[in-house]
PAROLO-654868 format. One record per residue (C-alpha): chain; x, y negated, z. Coordinates in steps of 0.25 Angstrom, whole numbers, m for minus. Example, Ala and Ser with C-alpha at 12.3 -4.5 7.8 and 13.67 -1.06 7.14 Angstrom:
chain/east/north/up
A/49/18/31
A/55/4/29
***
This chain:
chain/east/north/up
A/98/m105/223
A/91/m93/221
A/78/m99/223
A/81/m110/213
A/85/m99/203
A/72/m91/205
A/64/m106/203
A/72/m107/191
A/68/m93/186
A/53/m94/190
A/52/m108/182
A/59/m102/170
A/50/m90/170
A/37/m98/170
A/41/m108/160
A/47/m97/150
A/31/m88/153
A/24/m102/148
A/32/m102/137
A/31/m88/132
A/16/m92/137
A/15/m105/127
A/20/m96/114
A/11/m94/103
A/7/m77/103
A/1/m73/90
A/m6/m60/89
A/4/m49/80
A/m5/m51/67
A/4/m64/68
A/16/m67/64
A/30/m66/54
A/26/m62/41
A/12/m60/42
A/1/m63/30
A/m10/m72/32
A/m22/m72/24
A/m21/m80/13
A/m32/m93/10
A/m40/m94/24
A/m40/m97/36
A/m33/m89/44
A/m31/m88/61
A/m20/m87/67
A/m22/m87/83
A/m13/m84/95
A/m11/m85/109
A/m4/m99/114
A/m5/m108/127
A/m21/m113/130
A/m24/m127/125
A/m9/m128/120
A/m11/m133/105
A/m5/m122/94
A/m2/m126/80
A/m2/m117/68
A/6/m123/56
A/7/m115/43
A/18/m117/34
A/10/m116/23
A/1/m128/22
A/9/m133/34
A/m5/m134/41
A/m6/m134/58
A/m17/m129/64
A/m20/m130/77
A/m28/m122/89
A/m28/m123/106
A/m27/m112/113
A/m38/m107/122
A/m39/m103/137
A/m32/m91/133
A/m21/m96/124
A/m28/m92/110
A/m28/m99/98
A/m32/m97/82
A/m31/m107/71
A/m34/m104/57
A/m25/m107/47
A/m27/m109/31
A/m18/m101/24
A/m16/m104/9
A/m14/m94/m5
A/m4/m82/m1
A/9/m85/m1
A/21/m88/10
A/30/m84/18
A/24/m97/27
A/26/m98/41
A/16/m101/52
A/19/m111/63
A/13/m110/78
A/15/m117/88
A/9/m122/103
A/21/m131/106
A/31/m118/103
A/30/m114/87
A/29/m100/83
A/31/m98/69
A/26/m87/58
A/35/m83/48
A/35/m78/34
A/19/m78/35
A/13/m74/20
A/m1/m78/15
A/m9/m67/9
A/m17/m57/9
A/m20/m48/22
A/m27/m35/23
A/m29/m27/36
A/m29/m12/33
A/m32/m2/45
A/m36/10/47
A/m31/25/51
A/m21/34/49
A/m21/32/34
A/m19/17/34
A/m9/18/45
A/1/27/37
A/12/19/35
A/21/20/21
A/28/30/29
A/17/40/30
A/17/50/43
A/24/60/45
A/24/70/32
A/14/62/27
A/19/52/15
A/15/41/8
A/15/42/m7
A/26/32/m12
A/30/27/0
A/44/26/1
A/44/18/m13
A/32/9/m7
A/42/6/5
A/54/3/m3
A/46/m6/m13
A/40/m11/m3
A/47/m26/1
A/36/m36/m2
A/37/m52/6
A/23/m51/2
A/16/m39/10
A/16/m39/25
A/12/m29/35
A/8/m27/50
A/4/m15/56
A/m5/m16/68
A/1/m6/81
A/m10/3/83
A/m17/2/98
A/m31/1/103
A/m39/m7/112
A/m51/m8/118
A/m52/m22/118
A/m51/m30/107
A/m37/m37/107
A/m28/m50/102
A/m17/m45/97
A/m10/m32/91
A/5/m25/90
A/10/m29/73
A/18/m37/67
A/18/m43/53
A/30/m36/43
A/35/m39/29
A/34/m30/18
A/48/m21/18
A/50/m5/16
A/53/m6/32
A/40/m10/34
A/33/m6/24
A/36/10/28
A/27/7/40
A/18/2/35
A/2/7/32
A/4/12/17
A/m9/11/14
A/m10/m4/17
A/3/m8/11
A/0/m1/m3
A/m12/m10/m2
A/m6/m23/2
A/6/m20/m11
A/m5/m18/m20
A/m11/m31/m14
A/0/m38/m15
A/5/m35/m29
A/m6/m37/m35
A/m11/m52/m28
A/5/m56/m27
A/0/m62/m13
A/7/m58/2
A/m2/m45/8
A/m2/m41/23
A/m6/m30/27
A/m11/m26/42
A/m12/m12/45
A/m19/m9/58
A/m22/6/58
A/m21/19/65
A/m21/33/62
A/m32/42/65
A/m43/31/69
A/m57/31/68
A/m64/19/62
A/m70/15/76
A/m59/9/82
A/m55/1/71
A/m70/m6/74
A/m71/m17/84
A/m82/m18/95
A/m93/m26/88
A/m92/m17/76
A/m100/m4/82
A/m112/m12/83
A/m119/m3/72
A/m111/10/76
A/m119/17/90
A/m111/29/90
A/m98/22/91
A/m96/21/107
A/m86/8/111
A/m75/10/120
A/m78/4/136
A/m68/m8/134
A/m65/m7/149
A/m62/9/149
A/m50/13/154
A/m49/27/148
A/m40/28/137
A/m44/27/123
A/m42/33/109
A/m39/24/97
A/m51/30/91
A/m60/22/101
A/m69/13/93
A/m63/m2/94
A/m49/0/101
A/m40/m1/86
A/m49/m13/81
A/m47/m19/95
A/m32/m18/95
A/m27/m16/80
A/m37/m24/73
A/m45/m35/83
A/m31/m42/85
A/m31/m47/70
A/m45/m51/69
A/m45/m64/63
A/m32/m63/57
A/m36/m67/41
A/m34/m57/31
A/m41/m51/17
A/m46/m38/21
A/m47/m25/27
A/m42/m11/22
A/m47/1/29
A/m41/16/28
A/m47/26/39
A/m59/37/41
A/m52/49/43
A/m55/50/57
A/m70/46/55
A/m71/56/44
A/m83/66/50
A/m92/53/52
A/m94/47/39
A/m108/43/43
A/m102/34/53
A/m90/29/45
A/m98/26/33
A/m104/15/43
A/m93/12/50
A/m82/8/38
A/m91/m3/36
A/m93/m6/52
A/m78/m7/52
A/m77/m16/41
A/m90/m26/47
A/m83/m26/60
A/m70/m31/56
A/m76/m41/47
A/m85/m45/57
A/m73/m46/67
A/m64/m56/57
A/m77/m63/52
A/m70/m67/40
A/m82/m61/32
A/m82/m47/23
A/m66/m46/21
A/m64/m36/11
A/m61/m22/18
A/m57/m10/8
A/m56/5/13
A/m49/18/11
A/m57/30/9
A/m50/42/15
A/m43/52/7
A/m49/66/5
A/m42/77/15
A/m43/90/20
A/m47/87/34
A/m51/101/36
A/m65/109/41
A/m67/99/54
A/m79/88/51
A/m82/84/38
A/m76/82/25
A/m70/68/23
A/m78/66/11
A/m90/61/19
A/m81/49/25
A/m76/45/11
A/m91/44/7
A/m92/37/21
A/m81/26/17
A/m88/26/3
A/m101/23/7
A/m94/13/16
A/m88/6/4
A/m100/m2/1
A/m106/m4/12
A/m98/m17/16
A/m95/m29/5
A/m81/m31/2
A/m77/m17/5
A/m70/m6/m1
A/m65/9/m1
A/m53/14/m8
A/m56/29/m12
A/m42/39/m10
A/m50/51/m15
A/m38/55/m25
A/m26/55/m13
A/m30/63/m3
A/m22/71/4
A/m29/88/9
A/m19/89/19
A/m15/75/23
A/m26/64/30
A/m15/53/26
A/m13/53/10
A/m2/49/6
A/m5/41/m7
A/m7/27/0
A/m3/19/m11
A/m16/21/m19
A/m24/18/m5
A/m16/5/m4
A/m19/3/m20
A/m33/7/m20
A/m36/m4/m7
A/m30/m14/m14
A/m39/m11/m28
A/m50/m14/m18
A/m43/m27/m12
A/m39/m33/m25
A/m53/m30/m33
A/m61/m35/m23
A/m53/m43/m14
A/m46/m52/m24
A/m53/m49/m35
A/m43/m45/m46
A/m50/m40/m58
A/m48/m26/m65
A/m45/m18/m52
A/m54/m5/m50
A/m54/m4/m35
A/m63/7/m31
A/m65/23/m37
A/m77/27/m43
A/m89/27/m35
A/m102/33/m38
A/m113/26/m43
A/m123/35/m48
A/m128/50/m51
A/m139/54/m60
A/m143/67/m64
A/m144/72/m76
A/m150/87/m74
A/m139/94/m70
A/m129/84/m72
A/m124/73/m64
A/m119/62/m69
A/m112/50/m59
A/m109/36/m62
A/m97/28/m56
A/m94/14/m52
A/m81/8/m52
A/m78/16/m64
A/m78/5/m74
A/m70/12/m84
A/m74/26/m80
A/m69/39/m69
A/m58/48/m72
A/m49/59/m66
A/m38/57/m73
A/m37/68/m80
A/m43/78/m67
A/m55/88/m67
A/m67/82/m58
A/m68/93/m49
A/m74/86/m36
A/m89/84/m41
A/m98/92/m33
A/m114/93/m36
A/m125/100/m30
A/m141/101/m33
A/m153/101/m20
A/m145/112/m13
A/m134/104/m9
A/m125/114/m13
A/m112/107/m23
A/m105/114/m31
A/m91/108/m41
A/m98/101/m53
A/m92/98/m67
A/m89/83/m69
A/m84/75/m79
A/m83/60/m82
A/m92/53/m91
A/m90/39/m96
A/m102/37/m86
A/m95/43/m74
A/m99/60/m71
A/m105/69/m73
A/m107/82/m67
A/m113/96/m67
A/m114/109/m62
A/m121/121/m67
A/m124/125/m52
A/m131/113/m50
A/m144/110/m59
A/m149/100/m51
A/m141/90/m44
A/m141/82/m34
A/m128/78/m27
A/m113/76/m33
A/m100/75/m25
A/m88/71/m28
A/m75/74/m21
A/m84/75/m9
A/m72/86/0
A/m61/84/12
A/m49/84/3
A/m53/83/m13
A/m44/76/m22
A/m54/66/m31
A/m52/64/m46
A/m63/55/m49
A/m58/41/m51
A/m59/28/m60
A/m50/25/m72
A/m44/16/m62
A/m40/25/m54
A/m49/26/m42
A/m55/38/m35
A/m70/41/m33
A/m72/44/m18
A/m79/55/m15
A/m94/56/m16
A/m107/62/m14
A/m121/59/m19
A/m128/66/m9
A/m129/62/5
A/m131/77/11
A/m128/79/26
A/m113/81/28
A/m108/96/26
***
């Protein structure tokens, strides 16, 4: 009797493994309420049971595609998806049917970063976000969604990582990046389209480890992890957060990338000035889905004290970066930082001012100013200096401020605070101490609170005309 019962129990066991073995398994980036790229060809892929056919129906064309598994159970199909819209639901099925509900089509943005695009609508601790309890009351929308990407690290690149796809409510929208969802709001209100957002970020990260493998072919002095190491590991090791917060999603289909980070990289502008566009090659290389648009933060001024150098040589970094790459684009913060806090708490105009760029260069709507004042030109005039602007259409102001952060200095390289005011043309400047000059700044300091902007509204980063060695 016993034996029998044992036979019985064995048998059961083995058939109930093959069929938890013969379900379909998605990846996270999968599931319940999650926004697919709207009008292309988008993959969906899996793990099943090898040469056991699975069939992917969509609800909204009522469409099947089919795929066979390989040696190893995986399987991709790519399916058409149509003008935004839904909730639709996804259909997949190798003989047992899994089914995805409440999917939206849209627009998806992957934004990532450190510290300042992880801070969720809650702020941390002491540290608020502007607004934000009104934001996260306001904030139920069947049109946003949002997943955040558990942090981790890797050495090896891998398939899957910890998130789930949630629907736009206060409870969820509380921890959420703030950043990121100011931005999909904007999005969304002004498109009237579905938006989701993927945050995969973490606090205090160098760029490095948000760059796979094949990206430091052109950066020698980054040295690579040994893969089979087993000393433990910092997530400041370049490759481990791309290979478990980002590689996992790659081929996923989506509009574009947003980018806030460079705190921690802030006494090598040299370095970063190259890498910001290295990071941006490798993932567009990584997807191959040609030059995605990709839109940056630069950080915000701050008092980061006597120790390296002033973070006004990374925002010239991530300036000069700005153009170095088509379909790119930096949002300047010059106007909210913070002297004593790294994290500022205005992330509504971060959110707002990414999503100028999105929407003027992304989808094209007319009228929109999406970048501050940047300098064009300087002549000299004697004494004088005179500065001309673009993406100042309709002129500079400082709304109603005194422009006290213009700095000039003759051969002797010594600057001194210079009288400027705004012309119709743009500039000008002087300073009795200077009969000669030859270099401006503007704003260039740790923590400075910029007044220089466009009638839209938009702040001038920091800037220098000189390339001196770094003080």
């Amino acid at each position: 009797m016993k034996r029998n019962f044992y036979i019985i129990s064995v048998l059961l066991a083995f058939l109930f493994s093959t069929a938890v073995h013969a379900e379909i398994k998605l990846p996270a980036i999968f599931g319940n309420h999650m926004v697919l790229q709207q009008q292309t060809d988008a993959a969906i892929w899996g793990k099943s049971t090898e040469n056991k056919t699975v069939k992917v129906t969509t609800s909204w064309n009522n469409k099947s595609y089919s795929a066979t598994p390989d040696t190893e159970g995986n399987w991709k199909v790519y399916v058409k998806t149509p003008e935004a819209g839904g909730p639709y639901s996804i259909a997949i099925s190798d003989g047992k049917r899994l089914t995805l509900e409440n999917v939206l089509i849209g627009e998806v943005w992957i934004c990532s970063g450190q510290s300042n695009m992880q801070m969720t609508m809650t702020g941390y601790p002491t540290q608020p976000i502007t607004g934000a309890n009104k934001a996260i009351a306001t904030s139920q929308n069947d049109k946003i969604r949002l997943f955040t990407v558990e942090r981790d690290k890797s050495l090896e690149a891998r398939d899957d990582f910890t998130g789930e796809w949630l629907e736009c409510n206060p409870g969820n929208v509380a921890n959420f990046s703030a950043a990121a969802y100011f931005f999909g709001e904007m999005v969304n209100e002004a498109l009237d389209v579905p938006v989701g957002l993927i945050c995969s970020s973490w606090g205090g990260t160098r760029i490095e480890p948000w760059m796979s493998e094949n990206g430091f072919e052109n950066f020698d002095w980054v040295n690579l992890p040994d893969k089979n190491s087993k000393e433990d590991f910092s997530q400041q090791t370049p490759t481990v957060l791309y290979n478990a917060m980002i590689s996992p999603m790659v081929g996923f289909a989506f509009r574009g990338g947003l980018w806030y980070q460079g705190e921690s990289n802030r006494n090598e502008p040299g370095r970063y000035e190259k890498l910001m566009p290295g990071l941006i090659e490798n993932w567009r290389a990584e997807w191959g889905i040609g030059d995605f648009p990709f839109y940056y933060v630069q950080i915000a001024p701050f008092n980061y004290g006597t120790n390296g150098l002033i973070s006004a040589y990374l925002r010239e970094a991530q300036l000069k970066a700005s153009s170095a790459l088509p379909n790119i684009g930096m949002a300047s913060t010059m106007d909210a930082g913070e002297e004593r806090c790294i994290h500022p708490a205005n992330k509504k105009i971060v959110g707002e001012r990414l999503a100028y760029l999105a929407l003027a260069k992304t989808y094209g709507l007319n009228g929109i100013e999406y970048s501050g004042p940047v300098l064009k030109e300087m002549n000299l005039e004697g004494s004088v200096v005179k500065l001309t602007f673009d993406h100042a259409g309709n002129g500079l102001t400082t709304f109603g401020k005194e422009l006290k952060n213009f700095v000039v200095a003759g051969e002797n390289k010594k600057f001194v605070p210079a009288t400027a005011y705004i012309t119709r043309e743009g500039i000008t400047l002087s300073s009795p101490l200077v009969e000669k000059p030859v270099a401006v700044r503007y704003a260039f300091e740790d923590f400075v609170v910029g007044e220089l902007f466009n009638t839209e509204g938009l702040p001038a980063s920091s800037f220098r005309t000189d390339d001196w060695e770094s003080e």
